[in-house]
C-alpha positions in Angstrom: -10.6 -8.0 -24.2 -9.2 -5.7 -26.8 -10.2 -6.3 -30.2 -7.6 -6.5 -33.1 -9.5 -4.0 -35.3 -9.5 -1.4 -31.7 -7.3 1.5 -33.0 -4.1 0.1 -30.3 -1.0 2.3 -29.5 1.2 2.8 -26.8 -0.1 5.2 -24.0 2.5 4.8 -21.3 5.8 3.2 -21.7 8.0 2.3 -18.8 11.9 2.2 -19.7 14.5 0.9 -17.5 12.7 2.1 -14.4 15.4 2.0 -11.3 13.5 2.9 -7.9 15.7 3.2 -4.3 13.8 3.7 -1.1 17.0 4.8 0.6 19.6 2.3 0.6 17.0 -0.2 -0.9 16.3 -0.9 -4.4 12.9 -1.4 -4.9 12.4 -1.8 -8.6 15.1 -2.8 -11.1 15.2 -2.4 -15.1 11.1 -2.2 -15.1 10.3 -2.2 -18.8 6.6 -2.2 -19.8 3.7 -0.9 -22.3 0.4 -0.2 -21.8 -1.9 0.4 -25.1 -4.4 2.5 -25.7 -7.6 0.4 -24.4 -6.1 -2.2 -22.7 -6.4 -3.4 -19.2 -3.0 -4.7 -18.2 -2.6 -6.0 -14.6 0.9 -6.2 -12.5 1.0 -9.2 -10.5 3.2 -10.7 -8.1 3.7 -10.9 -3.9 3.4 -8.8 -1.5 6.3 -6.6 -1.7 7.5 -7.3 -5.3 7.1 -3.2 -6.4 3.8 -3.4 -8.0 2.4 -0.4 -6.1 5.8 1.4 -6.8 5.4 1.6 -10.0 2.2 3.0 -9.6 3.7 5.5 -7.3 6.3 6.5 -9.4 4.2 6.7 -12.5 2.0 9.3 -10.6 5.0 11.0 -9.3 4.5 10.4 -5.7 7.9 8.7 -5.1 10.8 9.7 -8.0 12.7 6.8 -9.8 16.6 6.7 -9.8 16.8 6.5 -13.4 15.2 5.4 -16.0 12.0 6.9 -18.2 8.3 7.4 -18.0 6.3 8.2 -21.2 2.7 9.0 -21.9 1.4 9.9 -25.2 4.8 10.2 -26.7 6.1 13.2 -23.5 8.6 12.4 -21.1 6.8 12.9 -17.8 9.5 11.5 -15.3 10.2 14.7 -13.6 6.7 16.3 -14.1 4.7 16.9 -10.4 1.8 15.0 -9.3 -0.7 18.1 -9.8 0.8 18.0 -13.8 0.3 13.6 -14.3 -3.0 14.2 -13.5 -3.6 17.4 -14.9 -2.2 15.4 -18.8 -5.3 12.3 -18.0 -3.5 10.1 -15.4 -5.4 9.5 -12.6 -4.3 7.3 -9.4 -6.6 5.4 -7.3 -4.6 3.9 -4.5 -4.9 0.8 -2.4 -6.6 1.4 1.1 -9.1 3.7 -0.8 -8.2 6.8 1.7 -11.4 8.4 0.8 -11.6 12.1 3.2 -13.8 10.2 5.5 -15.2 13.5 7.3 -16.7 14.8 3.6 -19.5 14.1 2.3 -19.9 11.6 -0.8 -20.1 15.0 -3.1 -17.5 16.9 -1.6 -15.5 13.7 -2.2 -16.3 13.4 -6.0 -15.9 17.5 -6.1 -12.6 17.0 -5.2 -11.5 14.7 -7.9 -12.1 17.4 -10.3 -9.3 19.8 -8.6 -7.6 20.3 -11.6 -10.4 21.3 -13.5 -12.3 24.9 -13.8 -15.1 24.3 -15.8 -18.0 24.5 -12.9 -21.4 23.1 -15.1 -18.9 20.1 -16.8 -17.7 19.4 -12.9 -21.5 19.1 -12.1 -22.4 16.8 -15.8 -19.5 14.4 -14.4 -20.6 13.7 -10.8 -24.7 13.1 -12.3 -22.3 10.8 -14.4 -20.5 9.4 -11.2 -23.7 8.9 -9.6 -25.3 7.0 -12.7 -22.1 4.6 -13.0 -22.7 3.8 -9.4 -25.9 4.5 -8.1 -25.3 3.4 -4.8 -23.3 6.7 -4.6 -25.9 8.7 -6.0 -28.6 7.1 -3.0 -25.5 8.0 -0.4 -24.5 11.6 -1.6 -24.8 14.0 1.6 -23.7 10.9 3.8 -20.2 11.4 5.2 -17.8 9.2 3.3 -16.4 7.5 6.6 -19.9 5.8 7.6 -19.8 4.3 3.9 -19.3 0.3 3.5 -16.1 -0.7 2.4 -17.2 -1.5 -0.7 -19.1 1.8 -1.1 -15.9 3.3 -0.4 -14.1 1.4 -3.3 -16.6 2.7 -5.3 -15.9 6.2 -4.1 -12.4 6.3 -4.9 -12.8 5.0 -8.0 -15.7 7.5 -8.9 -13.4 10.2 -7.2 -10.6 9.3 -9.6 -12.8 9.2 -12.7 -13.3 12.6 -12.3 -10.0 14.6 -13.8 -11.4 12.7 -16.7 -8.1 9.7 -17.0 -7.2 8.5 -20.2 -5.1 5.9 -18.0 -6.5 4.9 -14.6 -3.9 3.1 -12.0 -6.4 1.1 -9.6 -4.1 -0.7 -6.7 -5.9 -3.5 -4.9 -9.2 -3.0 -5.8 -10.4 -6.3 -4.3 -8.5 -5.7 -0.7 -10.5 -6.0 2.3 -13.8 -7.0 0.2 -16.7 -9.8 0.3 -16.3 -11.7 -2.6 -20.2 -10.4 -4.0 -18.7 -6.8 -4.1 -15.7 -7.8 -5.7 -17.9 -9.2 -8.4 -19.6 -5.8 -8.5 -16.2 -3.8 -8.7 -14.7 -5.9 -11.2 -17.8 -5.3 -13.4 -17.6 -2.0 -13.4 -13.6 -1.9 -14.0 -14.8 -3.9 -17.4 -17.7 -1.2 -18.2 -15.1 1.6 -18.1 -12.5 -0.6 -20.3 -15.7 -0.4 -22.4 -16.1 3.5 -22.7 -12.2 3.7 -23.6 -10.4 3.9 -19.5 -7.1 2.4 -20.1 -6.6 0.6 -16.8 -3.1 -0.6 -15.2 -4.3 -3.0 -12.6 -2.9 -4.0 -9.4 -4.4 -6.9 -7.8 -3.9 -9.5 -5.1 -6.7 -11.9 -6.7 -4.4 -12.9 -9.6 -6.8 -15.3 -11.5 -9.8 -12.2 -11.5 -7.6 -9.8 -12.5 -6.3 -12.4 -15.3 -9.3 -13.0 -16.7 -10.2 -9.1 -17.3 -7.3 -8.2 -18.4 -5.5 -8.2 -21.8 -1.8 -8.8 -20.7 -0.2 -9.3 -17.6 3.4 -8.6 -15.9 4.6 -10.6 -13.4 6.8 -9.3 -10.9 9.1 -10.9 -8.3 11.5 -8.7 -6.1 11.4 -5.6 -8.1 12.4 -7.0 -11.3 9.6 -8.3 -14.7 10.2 -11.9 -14.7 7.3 -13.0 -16.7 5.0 -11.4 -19.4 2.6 -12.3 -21.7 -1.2 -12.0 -22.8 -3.7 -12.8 -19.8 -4.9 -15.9 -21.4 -1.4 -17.2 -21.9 -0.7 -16.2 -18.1 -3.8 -17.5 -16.9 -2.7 -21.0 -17.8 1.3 -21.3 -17.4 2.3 -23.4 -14.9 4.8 -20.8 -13.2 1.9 -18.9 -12.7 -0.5 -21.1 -11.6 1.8 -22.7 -8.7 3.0 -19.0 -7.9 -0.4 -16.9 -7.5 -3.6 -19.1 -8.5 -3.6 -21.7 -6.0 
């Protein structure tokens, strides 16, 4: 968890986020922080807008109306290519590694927005240290990986345009519970070397006990917020999403 005396200051504000697909709305009045630091997770049903938000934070669908700030800009009409190019990287549910690449080609990828060839090289030796199991598997084709290697992939992949904010959708989805374990360790090692992390999960009481705060979402709208150890133990929450 964060600690108090952890320099803390809003890296991405969220105000009175309107989304539409067509005739739809999928997200109304969405109001939310993330601090520098923090894990925060979104959490809610299948279909509530988590993943939208994602989306439109990264630019690959365009809110209605309201405003998306990072580090004090306004980046609500900025292209994808530009959120990633300021240190927002999205890892998106379904991993969609490029399953015909190698591992490398893969990670070499990530780093599209980037020039500098011998720091492109320093970061993947870096990937392959944070997850070794990548470094054993890095002329294999990224389609014959497991599906946890793949997690691991896309995660890696993402890591390098070097985020200051990571969005990681359904990390968990599809996954033995033993490689969960392993994926949610490593989500709390890079909250240790300073990741900010906006989480969407499906495994509510995991991604609760990582996490510093929470958001609870039900048919596009906030309905519930609070710090993860608060959330972790109301009764709304519990008979909604813990089981």
């Amino acid at each position: 968890m964060n600690t108090e005396n952890q320099k803390s200051y809003p890296i991405l504000e969220i105000k009175n986020l309107y989304v539409n697909y067509g005739s739809i709305q999928a997200l109304q009045n969405i109001n939310l922080v993330v601090n520098n630091g923090e894990v925060v997770t979104l959490i809610g049903a299948n279909g509530a807008g988590k993943t939208t938000i994602l989306r439109a934070i990264s630019k690959i669908i365009n809110p209605k109306s309201g405003e998306i700030i990072y580090s004090g800009r306004n980046i609500t009409r900025r292209q994808p290519h530009e959120v990633v190019q300021l240190g927002i990287a999205h890892c998106p549910e379904g991993r969609r590694v490029l399953a015909r690449q190698t591992v490398y080609d893969n990670l070499l990828l990530g780093a599209y927005v980037r020039s500098q060839q011998a720091e492109i090289k320093n970061d993947i030796q870096h990937q392959f240290e944070l997850f070794p199991r990548l470094a054993q598997r890095r002329n294999q084709l990224a389609g014959t990986l497991s599906g946890g290697e793949q997690q691991m992939l896309a995660i890696a992949r993402a890591l390098m345009s070097r985020p200051k904010i990571l969005l990681l959708d359904e990390p968990s989805l599809g996954l033995a519970p033993a490689i969960v374990r392993e994926i949610f360790s490593i989500i709390e090692n890079l909250r240790a070397t300073g990741v900010t992390i906006l989480l969407v999960e499906q495994n509510a009481n995991l991604a609760l006990q990582i996490a510093d705060r929470g958001y609870v979402l039900e048919a596009g709208c906030i309905t519930l917020t609070g710090a993860a150890s608060q959330l972790i133990t109301d009764e709304r929450v519990k008979k909604a999403y813990l089981g």
